[in-house]
TORTORTOR-373845 format. One record per residue (C-alpha): z, x, y. Coordinates in steps of 0.001 Angstrom, whole numbers, plus 500000, padded with zeros to 6 digits. Layout:
N
ZXY...
***
This chain:
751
484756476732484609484490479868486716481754482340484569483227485968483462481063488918485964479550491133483784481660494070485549484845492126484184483078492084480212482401495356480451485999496041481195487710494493478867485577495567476205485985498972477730490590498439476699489280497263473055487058500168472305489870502578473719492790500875471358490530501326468748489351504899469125492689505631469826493658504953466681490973506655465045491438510075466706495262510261466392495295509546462536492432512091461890494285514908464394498124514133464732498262517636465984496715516567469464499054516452471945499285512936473779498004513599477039494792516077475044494502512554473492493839510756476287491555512654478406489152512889475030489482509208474655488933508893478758485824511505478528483906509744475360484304506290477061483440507671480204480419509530478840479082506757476854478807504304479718477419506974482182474895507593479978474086503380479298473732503044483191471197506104483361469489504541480726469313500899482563468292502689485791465426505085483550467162508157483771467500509098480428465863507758477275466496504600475974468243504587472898469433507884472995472948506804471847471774504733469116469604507478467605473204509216467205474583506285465017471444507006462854472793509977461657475945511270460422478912513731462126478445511138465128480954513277467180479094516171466472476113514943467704477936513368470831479415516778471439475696518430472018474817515435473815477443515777476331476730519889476782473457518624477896474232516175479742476851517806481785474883520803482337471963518500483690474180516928486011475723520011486772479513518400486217482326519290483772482721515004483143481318515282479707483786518151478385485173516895475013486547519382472362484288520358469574487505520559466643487960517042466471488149514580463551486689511419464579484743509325461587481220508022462599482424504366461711484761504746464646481410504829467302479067502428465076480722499149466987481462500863470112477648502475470803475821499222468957478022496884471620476373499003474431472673498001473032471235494477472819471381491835471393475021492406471009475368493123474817474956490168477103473808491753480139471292494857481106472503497612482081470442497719485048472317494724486235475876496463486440477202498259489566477578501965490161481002501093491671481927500075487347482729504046486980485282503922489556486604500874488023486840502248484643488497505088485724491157503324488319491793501140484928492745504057482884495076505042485168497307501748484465497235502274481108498598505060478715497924505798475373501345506289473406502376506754469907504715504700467889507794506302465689505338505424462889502658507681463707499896504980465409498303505775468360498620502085470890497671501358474086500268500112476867500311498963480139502739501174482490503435500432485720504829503500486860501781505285486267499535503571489000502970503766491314503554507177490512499885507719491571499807504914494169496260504207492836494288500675493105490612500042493051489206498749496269487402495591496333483834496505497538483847493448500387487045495414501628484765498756501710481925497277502542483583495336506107485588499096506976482176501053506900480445498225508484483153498482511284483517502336511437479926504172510421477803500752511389479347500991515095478629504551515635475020504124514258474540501170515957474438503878519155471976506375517269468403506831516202467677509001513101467645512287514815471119511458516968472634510436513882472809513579511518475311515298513119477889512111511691480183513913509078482015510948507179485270511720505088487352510156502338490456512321502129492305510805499429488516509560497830489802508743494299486840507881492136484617507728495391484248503760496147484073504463499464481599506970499508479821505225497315479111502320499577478940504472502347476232506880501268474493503286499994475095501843503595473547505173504519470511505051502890469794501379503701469993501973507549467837504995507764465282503431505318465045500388507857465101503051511231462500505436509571460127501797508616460189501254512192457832504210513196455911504929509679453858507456511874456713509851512389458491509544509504455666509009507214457198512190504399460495510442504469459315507120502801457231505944499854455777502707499243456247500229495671456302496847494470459588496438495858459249497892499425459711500723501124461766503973499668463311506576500940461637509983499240464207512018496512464031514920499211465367512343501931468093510986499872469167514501498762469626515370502554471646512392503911473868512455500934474654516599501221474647516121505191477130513090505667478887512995502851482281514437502209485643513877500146488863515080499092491203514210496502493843515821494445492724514397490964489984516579489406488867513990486825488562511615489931486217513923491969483740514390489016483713510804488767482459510623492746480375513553492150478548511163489736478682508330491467476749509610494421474092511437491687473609508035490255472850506446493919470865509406494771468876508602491453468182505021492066464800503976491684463869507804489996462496508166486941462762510718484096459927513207485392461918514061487974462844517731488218466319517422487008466808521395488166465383521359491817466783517797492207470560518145490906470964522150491621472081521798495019475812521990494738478484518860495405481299521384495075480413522029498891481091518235500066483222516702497329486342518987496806489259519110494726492689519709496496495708518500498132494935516572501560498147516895502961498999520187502184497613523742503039498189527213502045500544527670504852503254525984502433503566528996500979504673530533504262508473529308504440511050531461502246512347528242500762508772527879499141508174531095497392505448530901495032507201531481491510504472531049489302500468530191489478501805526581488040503283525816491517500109526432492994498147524898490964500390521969490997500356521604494675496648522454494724496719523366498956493977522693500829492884524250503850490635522006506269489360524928508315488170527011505522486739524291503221485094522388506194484915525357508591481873524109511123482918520531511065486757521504511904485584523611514846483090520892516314486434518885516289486298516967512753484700514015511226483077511109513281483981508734510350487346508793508170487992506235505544489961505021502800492472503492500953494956506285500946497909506321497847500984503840498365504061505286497353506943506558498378507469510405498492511229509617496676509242507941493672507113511196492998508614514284491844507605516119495191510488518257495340512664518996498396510267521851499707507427519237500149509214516462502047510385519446504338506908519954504715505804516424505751508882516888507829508068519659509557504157519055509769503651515876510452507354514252511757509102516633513833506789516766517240506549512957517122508467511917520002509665507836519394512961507753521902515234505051520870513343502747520307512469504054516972514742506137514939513092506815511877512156510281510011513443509851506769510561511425504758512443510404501531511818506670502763508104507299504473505701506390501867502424508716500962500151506116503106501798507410505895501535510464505621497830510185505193497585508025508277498507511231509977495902513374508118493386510744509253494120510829512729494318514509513084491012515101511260489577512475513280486813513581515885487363512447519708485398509364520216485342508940516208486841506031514631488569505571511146489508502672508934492299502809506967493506500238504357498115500127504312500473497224503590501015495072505854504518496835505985503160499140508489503055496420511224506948495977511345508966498127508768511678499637510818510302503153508715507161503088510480508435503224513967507228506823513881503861506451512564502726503260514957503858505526517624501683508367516607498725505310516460499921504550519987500244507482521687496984508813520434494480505959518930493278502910520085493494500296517894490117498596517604491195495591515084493969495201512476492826492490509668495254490817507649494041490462504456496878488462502810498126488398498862496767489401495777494036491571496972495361494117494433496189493540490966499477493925490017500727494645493752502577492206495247502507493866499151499717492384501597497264494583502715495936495516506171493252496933507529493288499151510600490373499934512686491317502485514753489595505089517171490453508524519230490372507308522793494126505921523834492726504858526900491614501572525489493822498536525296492635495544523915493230495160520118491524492568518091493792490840515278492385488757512368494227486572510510491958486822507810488430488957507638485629485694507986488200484510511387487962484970515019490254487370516710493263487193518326492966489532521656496116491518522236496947494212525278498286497361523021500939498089525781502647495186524434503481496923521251505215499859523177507640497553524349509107495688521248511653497390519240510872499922516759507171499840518458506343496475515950502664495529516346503492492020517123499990490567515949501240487567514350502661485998517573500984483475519385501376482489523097503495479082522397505956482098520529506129484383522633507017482127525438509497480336523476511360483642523062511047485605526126513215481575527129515725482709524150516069486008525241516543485286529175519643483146528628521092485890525814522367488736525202521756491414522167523711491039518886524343494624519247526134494184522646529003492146520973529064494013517346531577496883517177529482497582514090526654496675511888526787498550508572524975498900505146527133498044502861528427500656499604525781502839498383527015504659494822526461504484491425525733502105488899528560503437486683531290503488489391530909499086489341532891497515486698533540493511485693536990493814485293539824495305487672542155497909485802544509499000488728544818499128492281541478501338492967539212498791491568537977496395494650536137493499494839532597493829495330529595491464496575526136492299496400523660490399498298522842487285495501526744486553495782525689485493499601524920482345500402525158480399503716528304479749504391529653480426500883530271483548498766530126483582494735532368485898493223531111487390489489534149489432489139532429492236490448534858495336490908534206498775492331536450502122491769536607503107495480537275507064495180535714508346498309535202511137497524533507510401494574530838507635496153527586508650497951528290506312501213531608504514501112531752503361504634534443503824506849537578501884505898538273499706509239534868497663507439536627496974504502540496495975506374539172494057508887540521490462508712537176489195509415533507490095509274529975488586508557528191489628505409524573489018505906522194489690503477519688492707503363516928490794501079516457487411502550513668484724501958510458484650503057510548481719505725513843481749506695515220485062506484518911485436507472521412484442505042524964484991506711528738484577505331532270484980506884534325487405505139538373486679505327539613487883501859538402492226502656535847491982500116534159495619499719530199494870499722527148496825498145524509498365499424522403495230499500524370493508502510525020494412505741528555494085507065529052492601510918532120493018512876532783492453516307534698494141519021538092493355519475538067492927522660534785490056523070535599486565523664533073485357521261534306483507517881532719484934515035531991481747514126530129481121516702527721484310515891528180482979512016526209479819513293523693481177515331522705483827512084522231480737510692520493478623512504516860477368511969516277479236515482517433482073515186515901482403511289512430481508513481512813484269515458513464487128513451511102485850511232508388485026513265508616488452515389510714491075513267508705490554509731505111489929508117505864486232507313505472487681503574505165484995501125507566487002499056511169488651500070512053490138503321514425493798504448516528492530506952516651495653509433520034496769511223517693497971513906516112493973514005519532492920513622520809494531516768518375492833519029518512488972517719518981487138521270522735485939521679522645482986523386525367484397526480528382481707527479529996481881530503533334481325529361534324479914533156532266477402532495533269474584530912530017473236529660529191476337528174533029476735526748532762473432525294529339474385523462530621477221522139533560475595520556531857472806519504530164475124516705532719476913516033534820473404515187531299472338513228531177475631511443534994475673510465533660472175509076531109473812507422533238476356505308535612474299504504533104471521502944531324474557501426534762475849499508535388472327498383531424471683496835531938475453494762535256473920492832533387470432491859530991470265488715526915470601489872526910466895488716529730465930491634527942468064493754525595465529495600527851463548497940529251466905499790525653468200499837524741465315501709527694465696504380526504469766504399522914468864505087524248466760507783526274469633509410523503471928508883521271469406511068524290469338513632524611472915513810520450472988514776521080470239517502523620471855518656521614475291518865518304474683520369520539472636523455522500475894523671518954477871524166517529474509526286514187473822523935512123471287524416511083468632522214507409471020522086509455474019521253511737472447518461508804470839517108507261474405516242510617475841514824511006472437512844506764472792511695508518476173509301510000475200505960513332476245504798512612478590502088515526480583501121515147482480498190518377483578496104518299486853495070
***
């Protein structure tokens, strides 16, 4: 039995005290406004446990809370408190509002839980990182309140996707600043290193400056140790070892140091982060004034990272009101950071930048014209990548940009992303950008369920300003050896993929597949999304003549469609994307589906019967004028091979569901037939006989009971087997080379 950290106590005790003060404060003020509500709740919770880890660490006086309980008007008492307390700190984190109700029973359990013996840990013992925690925790959470008046608690979703905010596991920090600032030191002594300017831009609650500024302090503690005689007024001696002085501390934080984020709650929550790190080890006769006077405001800054003043600059962006601005909170690198921007920027950007796509947030047209203008439209990707859609680029992206274009020649930068990043057909433009101008020191995979609550696999990237080199180091997972790759490679696959997950046996396998074959896309008159419109323009019933048929993407299965009486009202004027109408007459076409499983990812149908199709398919017709069966291209879409290789190089090998992209689509390798041939005739009609097999088994299995089911599955499973056969001969595998397709379950996942 696994034993609960004391972190993970402290946060769940953290949700009770919140329901329950909740509750307290709304009955005693119903006048407060829901949102007022929740930053007082967010700012006594907050304050409290600040003040309980000063206490552990001998910062402030032990007990100091429970002398409050002692007494009564509790909140009134809290309220001085806090003035104090935030003006010794010099931060605005302890602002509550002095005209509240809230009845001193309501802090008796919370304030005696924080003392012992009801608390079963010492303060001492929990992290500085628990304030970034607390306050990534709140954000998944809102305080609401019921038709009947009661204030609850609920967990909402869209909040942290709105926001795009997760907390960082520290061994995830702690390997990107080990590989980014622990490189660059590695090359420096003491006096060569304070000239490195590290940056967060999108810092959140400050984990990573946290462990940075720790990481910090730690190396020039051990440098300064090696030659006492020099640097004999930058240490002290104690029971424990040697210490960096207060004076020492105060100038590595305030010299290398530095963060941005658009969430002003979040930045005071750095700010006292890094006071509480700087603090370490201090005592209470330290000169709160000449120790904490120096101001953070200069390093750790409140404003939008992607966005500058010069927003305000087009006529389409007019500032109507100070809300706007305020709103958009523009930040402007050069002024802000005026002598770092002109030495050429930071040495050391990190992060774990927001995930979420600009169509989730309520940007507003006016700032995805900005991303498009200022950070898409000089990118140059030729056809290989075709991407610019700023209404499908998510913020991460974005940010990636700001990262590399803050980024200091010869600097490097880690950067956590989904995994998405490697392949996505919306990325093209952004791994260009990394390509044309980065060299990619290592991307680690760091698999599932790094996040809570997030179901897309993280990367890292380790990247650096100097194109010129070409070697990239790939981990499978962080404790592994790497995988070395030539980054020329990646300019060469389609959509610029970063083909890391490929080994040699692969990649030889398919360069075979693709040297007997020709492109999908050379045979397809078209590949086409399928209807994109309305949920209220799809209907279960047909009225008259303008309501079609209609499949969505979990009415295809292989070989075999499921009709659910599914009917569209096809006004085209009146739909978003209709498609053009030769999809929707053509006597035949392959539906494949757009979400497919994780293993095998191509799920593929023949259309005779003109169904319309939705958005979640894509529609496959050929030109009228190839001598290919579309049977024929029906088996190869689904085939265990061909499955292998758009899985294997076209996707993440996600454990969950896969996009299948057009622009993948277009390049699966066609095995070619020479139709003069008669080997290679026979071949190809020998699927297309097994396939017309196939369908017609399949229509007879969907009109028998599941119970009668079994004995045509079995005679399906053996076609299936005969179409594989049949398959890897046509592509002329060896026994080696079916054996790896074969090692890959089937997995297909109805959706």
């Amino acid at each position: 039995m696994t034993s609960t950290s004391p972190v993970q106590l402290i946060l769940k005790q953290i949700e009770v005290w919140r329901e329950r003060l909740a509750i307290a404060v709304y009955a005693h003020n119903p006048h407060l406004h829901r949102q007022d509500l929740s930053v007082a709740i967010q700012t006594i919770i907050n304050g409290l446990v600040f003040l309980r880890l000063c206490e552990g660490r001998n910062l402030e006086p032990d007990g100091q809370l429970q002398e409050l309980i002692q007494h009564r008007q509790v909140y009134k008492r809290l309220y001085g408190l806090f003035q104090q307390v935030g003006d010794r700190y010099s931060s605005n984190f302890f602002q509550i509002e002095l005209n509240l109700t809230i009845p001193d029973e309501s802090f008796q359990p919370i304030i005696s839980t924080l003392y012992h013996p009801d608390y079963p840990f010492e303060h001492s013992e929990l992290p500085i990182e628990l304030l970034a925690q607390m306050y990534e925790r709140f954000l998944g959470k809102k305080i609401q309140v019921e038709t009947k008046g009661k204030a609850i608690v609920n967990q909402v979703s869209k909040i942290r996707k709105a926001g795009g905010v997760y907390y960082t596991p520290t061994y995830i920090v702690d390997y990107i600043i080990e590989n980014t600032i622990g490189v660059l030191l590695k090359k420096k002594t003491p006096q060569q290193a304070v000239s490195l300017r590290i940056l967060d831009p999108a810092c959140g609650a400050g984990i990573f400056l946290v462990r940075a500024y720790q990481y910090l302090l730690n190396w020039y503690c051990e440098q300064y140790s090696l030659d006492l005689e020099i640097h004999k007024n930058q240490l002290y001696q104690d029971k424990q070892g040697w210490r960096l002085a207060l004076d020492t501390k105060k100038r590595i934080l305030f010299n290398h140091i530095y963060g941005v984020d658009i969430d002003r709650h979040a930045i005071e929550v750095t700010k006292l982060s890094l006071w509480l790190i700087l603090l370490e080890g201090e005592s209470q006769d330290i000169n709160f004034r000449s120790s904490l006077r120096i101001n953070l405001n200069k390093t750790i800054k409140c404003g939008n990272a992607l966005i500058r003043s010069d927003f305000f600059e087009s006529p389409k962006n007019t500032l109507s009101n100070l809300r706007e601005s305020v709103e958009i909170n523009p930040f402007d690198w050069e002024q802000e950071f005026p002598e770092i921007m002109q030495s050429g920027g930071f040495d050391v950007i990190v992060g774990n930048p927001p995930w979420v796509f600009t169509r989730d947030v309520e940007f507003g047209k006016s700032v995805k014209h900005y991303f498009q203008r200022k950070y898409l439209s000089d990118i140059e990707t030729t056809q290989q990548g075709k991407t610019k859609q700023t209404g499908k680029i998510n913020l991460f992206a974005i940010f990636v940009f700001q990262f590399i274009k803050l980024l200091k020649k010869e600097g490097l930068t880690g950067i956590i992303a989904p995994n998405t990043i490697l392949r996505t057909t919306v990325y093209d433009v952004v791994r260009k950008y990394i390509l044309d101008r980065c060299n990619i020191d290592r991307i680690v995979d760091l698999g599932s369920g790094v996040f809570e609550g997030v179901t897309a696999s993280p990367v890292i990237l380790i990247l650096g300003k100097e194109p010129t080199h070409k070697t990239v180091k790939f981990f499978k997972t962080i404790n592994l050896n790497p995988t070395l790759l030539n980054k020329d490679l990646f300019l060469n696959t389609t959509s610029y993929v970063f083909s890391v997950f490929l080994d040699k046996s692969q990649d030889s396998l398919f360069q075979k597949m693709e040297a007997c074959s020709i492109k999908l896309t050379n045979v397809a008159r078209e590949i086409i999304e399928g209807i994109v419109c309305r949920k209220d323009q799809i209907f279960n019933k047909k009225i008259d003549a303008r309501y079609k048929r209609l499949l969505a993407g979990k009415d295809i299965d292989r070989y075999s469609i499921s009709f659910k009486d599914t009917y569209i009202l096809f006004d085209r004027a009146r739909i978003h994307r209709p498609r053009p109408d030769f999809i929707w007459q053509a006597k035949e076409k392959i539906i494949l589906r757009r979400i497919g499983g994780s293993k095998f990812s191509l799920v593929a149908v023949l259309d005779t019967e003109n169904y319309y199709t939705f958005a979640s398919t894509n529609n496959i017709l050929l030109k009228d004028n190839t001598a290919y069966n579309i049977k024929y291209i029906l088996a190869l879409l689904n085939s265990k091979l061909i499955n292998y290789y758009y899985t294997q190089k076209f996707t993440n090998q996600s454990e969950l569901t896969v996009n299948i992209s057009k622009t993948f689509v277009e390049q699966l390798p066609i095995r070619a037939i020479d139709f003069t041939n008669c080997a290679d005739k026979a071949s190809h009609d020998r699927l297309v006989r097994l396939v017309e097999d196939m369908l017609c088994l399949q229509k007879q299995r969907s009109q028998l009971k599941i119970s009668s089911q079994q004995p045509i599955q079995q005679q399906i499973d053996f076609l299936d087997r005969a179409i594989d056969r049949l398959v890897y001969q046509l592509y002329e595998l060896s026994e080696d080379e079916i054996a790896l397709v074969e090692a890959i379950p089937s997995k297909i996942v109805s959706l």
